[in-house]
C-alpha positions in Angstrom: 0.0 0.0 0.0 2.8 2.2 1.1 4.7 1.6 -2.3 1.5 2.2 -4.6 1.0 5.4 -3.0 4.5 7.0 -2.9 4.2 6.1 -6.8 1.0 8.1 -6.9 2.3 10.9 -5.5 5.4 11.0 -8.0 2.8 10.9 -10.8 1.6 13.6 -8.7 4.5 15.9 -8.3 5.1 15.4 -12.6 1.7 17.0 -13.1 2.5 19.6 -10.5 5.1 20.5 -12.8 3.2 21.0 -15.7 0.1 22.4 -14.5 1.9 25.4 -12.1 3.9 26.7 -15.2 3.8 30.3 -15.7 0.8 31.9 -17.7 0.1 35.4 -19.4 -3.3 35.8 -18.8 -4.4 38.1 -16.2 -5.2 37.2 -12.5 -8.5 39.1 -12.2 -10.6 38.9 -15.2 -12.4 42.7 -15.8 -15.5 42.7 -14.4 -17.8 45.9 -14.6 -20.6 44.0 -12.4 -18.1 43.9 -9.3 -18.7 46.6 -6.5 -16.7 49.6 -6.2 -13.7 48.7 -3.7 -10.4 50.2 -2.2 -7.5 49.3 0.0 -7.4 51.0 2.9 -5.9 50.7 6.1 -7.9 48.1 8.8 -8.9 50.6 11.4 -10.7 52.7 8.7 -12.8 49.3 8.1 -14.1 48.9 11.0 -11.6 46.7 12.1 -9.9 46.2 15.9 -6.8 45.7 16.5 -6.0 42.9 18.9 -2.7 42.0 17.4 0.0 42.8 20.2 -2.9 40.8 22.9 -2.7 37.5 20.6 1.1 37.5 20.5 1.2 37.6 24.3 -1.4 34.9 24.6 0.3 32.8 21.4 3.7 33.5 23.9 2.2 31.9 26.7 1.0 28.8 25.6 3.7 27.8 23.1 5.5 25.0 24.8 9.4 25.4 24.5 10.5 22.7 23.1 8.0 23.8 20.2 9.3 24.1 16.2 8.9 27.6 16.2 8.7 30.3 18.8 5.7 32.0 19.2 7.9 35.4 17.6 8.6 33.5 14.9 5.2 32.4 14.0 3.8 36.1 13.6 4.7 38.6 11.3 4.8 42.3 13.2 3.5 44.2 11.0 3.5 48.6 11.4 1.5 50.1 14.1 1.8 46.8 16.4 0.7 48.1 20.3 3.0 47.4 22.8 2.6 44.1 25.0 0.3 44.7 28.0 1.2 42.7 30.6 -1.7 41.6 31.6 -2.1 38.0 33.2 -3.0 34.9 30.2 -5.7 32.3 31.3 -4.3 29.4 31.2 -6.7 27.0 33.1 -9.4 25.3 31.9 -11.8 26.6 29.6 -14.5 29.2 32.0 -17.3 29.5 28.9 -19.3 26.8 27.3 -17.8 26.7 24.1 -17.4 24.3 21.1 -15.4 24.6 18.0 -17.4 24.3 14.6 -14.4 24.1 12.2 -15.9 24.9 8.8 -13.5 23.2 6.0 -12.3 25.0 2.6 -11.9 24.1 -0.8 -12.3 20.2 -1.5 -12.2 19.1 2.2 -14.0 16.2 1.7 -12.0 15.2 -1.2 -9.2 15.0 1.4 -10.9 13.5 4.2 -9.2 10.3 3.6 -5.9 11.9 3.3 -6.1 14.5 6.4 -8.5 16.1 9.4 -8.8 20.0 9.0 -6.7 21.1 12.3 -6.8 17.5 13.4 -3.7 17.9 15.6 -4.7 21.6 17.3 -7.9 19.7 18.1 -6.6 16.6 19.8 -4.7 19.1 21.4 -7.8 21.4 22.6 -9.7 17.9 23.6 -7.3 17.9 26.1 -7.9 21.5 27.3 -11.7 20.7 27.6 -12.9 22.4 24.1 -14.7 19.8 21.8 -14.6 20.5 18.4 -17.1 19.1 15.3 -15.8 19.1 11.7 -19.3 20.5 9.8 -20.3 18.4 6.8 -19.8 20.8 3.6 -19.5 19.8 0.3 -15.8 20.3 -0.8 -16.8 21.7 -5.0 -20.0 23.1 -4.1 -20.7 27.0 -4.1 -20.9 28.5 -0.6 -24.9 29.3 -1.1 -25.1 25.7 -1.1 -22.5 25.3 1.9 -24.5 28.0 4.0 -27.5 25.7 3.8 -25.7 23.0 5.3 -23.6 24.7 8.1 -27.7 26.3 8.8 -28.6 22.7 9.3 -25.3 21.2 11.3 -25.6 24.0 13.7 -29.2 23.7 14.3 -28.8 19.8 14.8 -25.7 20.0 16.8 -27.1 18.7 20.4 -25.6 21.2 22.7 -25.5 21.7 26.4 -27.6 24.1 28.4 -26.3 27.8 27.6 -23.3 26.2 25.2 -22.7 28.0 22.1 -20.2 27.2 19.4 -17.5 29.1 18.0 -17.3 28.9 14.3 -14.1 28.6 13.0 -13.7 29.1 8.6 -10.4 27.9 7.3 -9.9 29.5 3.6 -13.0 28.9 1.5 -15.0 27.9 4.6 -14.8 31.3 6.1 -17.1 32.3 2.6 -19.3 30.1 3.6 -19.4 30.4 7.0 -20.3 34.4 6.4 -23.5 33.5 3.9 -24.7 31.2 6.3 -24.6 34.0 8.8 -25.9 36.5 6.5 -28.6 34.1 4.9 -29.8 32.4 8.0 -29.9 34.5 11.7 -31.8 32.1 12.9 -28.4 30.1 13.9 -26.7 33.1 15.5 -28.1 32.8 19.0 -26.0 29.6 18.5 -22.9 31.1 18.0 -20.8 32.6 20.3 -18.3 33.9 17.8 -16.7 33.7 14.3 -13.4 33.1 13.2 -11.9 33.6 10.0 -8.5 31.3 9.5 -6.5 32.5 6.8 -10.2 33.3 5.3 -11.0 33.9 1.5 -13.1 37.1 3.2 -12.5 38.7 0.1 -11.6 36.2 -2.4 -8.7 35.2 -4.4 -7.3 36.4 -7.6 -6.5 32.2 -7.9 -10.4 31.3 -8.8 -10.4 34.4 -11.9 -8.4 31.8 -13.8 -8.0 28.7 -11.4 -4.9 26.9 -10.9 -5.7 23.3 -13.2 -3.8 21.4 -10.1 -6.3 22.5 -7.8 -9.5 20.8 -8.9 -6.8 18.0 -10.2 -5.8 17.4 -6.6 -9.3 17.0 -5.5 -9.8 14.2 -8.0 -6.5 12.1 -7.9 -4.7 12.6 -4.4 -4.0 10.1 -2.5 -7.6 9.4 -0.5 -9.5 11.8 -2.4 -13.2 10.5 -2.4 -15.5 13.2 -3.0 -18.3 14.7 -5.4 -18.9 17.5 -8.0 -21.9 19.2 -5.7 -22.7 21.8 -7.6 -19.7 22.6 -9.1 -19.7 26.2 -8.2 -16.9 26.2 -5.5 -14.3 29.0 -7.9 -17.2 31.0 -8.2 -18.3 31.6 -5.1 -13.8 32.2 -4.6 -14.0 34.8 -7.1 -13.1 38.5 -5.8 -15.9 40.3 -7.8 -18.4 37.5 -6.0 -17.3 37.9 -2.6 -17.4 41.8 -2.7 -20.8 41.4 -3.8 -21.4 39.5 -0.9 -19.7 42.1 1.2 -21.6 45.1 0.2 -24.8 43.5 0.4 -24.7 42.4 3.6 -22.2 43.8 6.3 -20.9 40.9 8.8 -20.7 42.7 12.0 -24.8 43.4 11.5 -25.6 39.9 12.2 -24.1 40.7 16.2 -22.1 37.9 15.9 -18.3 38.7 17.3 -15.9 38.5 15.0 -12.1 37.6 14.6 -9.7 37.4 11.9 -5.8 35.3 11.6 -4.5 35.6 8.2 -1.2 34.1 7.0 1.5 35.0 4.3 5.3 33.5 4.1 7.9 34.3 2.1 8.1 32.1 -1.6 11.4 30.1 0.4 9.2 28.9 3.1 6.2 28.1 1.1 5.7 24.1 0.1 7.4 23.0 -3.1 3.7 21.7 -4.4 2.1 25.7 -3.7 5.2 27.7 -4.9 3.7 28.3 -8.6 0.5 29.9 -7.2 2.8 31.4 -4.7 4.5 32.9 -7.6 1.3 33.7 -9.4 -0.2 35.9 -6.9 3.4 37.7 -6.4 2.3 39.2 -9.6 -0.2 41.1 -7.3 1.7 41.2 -3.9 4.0 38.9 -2.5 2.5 38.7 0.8 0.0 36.1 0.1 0.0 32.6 1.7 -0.4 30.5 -1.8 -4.0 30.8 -2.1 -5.0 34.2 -0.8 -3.6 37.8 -0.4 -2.9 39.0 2.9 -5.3 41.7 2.0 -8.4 39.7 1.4 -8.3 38.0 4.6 -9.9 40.4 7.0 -13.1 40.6 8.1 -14.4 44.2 8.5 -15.2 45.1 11.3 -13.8 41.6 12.8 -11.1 42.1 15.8 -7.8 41.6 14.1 -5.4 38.6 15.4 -2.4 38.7 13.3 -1.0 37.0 10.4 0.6 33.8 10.7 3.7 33.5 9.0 2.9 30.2 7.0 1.9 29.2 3.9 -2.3 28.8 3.5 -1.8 24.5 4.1 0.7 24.5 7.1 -2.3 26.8 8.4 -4.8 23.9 8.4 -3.3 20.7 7.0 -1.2 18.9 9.0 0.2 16.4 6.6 3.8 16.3 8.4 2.1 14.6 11.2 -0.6 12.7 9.3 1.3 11.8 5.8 4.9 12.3 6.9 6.1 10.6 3.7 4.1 13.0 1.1 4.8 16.0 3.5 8.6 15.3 2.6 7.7 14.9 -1.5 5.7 17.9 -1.8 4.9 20.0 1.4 8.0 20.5 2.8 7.3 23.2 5.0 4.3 22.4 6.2 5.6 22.2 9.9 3.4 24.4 12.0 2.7 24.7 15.9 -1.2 24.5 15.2 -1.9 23.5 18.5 -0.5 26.7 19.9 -2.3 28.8 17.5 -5.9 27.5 17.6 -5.6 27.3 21.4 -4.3 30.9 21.8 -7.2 31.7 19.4 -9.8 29.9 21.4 -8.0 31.7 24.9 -8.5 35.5 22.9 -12.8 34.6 21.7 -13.3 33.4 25.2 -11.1 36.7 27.1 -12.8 38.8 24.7 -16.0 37.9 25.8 -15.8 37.7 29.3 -14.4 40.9 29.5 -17.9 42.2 27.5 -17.1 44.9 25.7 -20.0 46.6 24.1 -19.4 45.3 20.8 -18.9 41.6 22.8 -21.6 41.5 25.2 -23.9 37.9 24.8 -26.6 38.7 22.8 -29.9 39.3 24.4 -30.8 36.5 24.9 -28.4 35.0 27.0 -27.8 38.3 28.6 -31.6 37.6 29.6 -31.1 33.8 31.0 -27.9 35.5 33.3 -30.3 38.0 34.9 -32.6 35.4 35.1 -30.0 33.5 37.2 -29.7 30.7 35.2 -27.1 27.9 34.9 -25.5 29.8 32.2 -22.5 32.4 33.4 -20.1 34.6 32.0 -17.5 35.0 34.8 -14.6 38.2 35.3 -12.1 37.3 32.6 -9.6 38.0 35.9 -11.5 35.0 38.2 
């Protein structure tokens, strides 16, 4: 079995080869339908900058015999506050909280190959945070993926006064924002929402998508999935996402909101990602392979960071799961995930103990804690 895939993946890495070679046609196609945009700096959308708080909690829970230090897995970008000193949780988890990881492009195609965050998970179980995977359909738009992340969570059996936090890794944070915008009736259920290097935005990538992408899906090693609908690069495209944006603004649907992008330099990005590395370098060179650090930020969303790793050693951990095809093609895909998803989870659940205006519990569970029930939201200092 062993020798029959490590074959397969050599027939991989030829077609690698030839389908990441360099093209001429423009990233973005023109399109007059798209929304009138601009780039602007993140405070002027709405955004909150939480960056210098996420490196002091990503400091105190990287262990140190870790791969990286927690400096070394954050970029600093300009206007970074100064640490604060304050005191990091690091007990057990004081809210009722669940992960929801919402999967990106072809997830399910992959399933048999590797779980989405499957090591930062193990690692939370241990903590006390459970996490659920939720079932979307890998090639399928993300209208069709907001339906079913509208039926997961509703489904999900959870405890008295539990809510979930929703994390989207790349394509699923697209759909995780039309189900919010298409569906409120899930967002009493919903704590907060997390994008993880998120296409908030888009990518230039689905204009003219990459043939290995779609390729990958189909002939990996343990791909098994479905068309869907078929519609996945066109619910990725930048001109259908800014649509999405100006018709429906995500911080209206009073769900908290956080963002962690990601972007490496082309020497640190895997050997299997390096030509749509190279292709989006064409635009701007900070971009994590998929994505440009721009498009990852969800206005209005409390700003984390940006992780400095290419978009799969974000979310895949093939070095622990496929050690063998990690060395062939993703050679850098050695993160410390565990650190990072738990210092996320440690930041949503600080922020909203400390309930900030803009992160008190909605009404209704504000409601239930006057009413003195089981349900509490203690001093983020207890």
């Amino acid at each position: 079995m062993a020798i029959g895939m490590v074959r397969r993946c050599l027939r991989l890495g030829l077609c690698v080869a030839a389908m990441g070679g360099c093209t001429s046609t423009p990233l973005l196609a023109p399109d007059l339908a798209a929304p009138p945009a601009m780039l602007v700096p993140a405070g002027a959308a709405g955004v909150v900058d939480f960056r210098a708080r996420f490196r002091e909690i990503l400091c105190a829970v990287t262990p140190p015999d870790s791969t990286r230090t927690c400096q070394a897995m954050l970029h600093r970008l300009g206007g970074e506050a100064q640490p604060s000193g304050r005191p990091v949780w690091q007990g057990p988890p004081r809210l009722p909280l669940r992960l929801a990881i919402v999967p990106g492009y072809g997830a399910d195609c992959f399933a048999g190959l590797v779980t989405i965050l499957g090591d930062a998970r193990a690692h939370l179980a241990t903590i006390g945070w459970q996490s659920i995977e939720v079932p979307v359909e890998g090639l399928s738009s993300s209208t069709r993926n907001a339906e079913l992340i509208r039926n997961r969570v509703l489904a999900e059996p959870l405890a008295p006064g539990e809510r979930l936090v929703l994390v989207g890794y790349s394509k699923g944070t697209a759909d995780m924002l039309e189900a919010l915008a298409r569906y409120p009736e899930i967002r009493p259920h919903i704590a907060a929402a997390v994008s993880l290097a998120g296409t908030v935005a888009g990518s230039p990538l689905a204009d003219n998508p990459p043939r290995l992408l779609p390729w990958l899906a189909r002939n990996a090693p343990g791909s098994g999935c479905d068309e869907g609908d078929g519609r996945a690069f066109e619910s990725l495209r930048r001109s259908t996402r800014l649509a999405a944006l100006a018709s429906y603004s995500p911080s209206s649907s009073g769900v908290p909101m956080f963002s962690l992008g990601a972007f490496t330099a082309r020497q640190d990005t895997s050997s299997i990602l390096v030509p749509m590395h190279d292709r989006l370098s064409a635009m701007d060179p900070r971009n994590d392979s998929q994505t440009l650090f721009t498009d990852q930020v969800i206005p209005g969303s409390v700003l984390l960071g940006y992780l400095n790793a290419d978009h799969w050693a974000v979310g895949l951990p093939l070095d622990q799961a496929r050690p063998l095809l990690a060395a062939l093609f993703t050679d850098r895909n050695a993160f410390p995930r565990p650190a990072m998803l738990e210092a996320v989870m440690r930041i949503v659940e600080e922020t909203l103990l400390d309930g900030s205006p803009s992160f008190s519990p909605p009404p209704s569970l504000a409601g239930r804690r006057r009413a003195g029930s089981e349900l509490r939201w203690p001093s983020s200092r207890e």
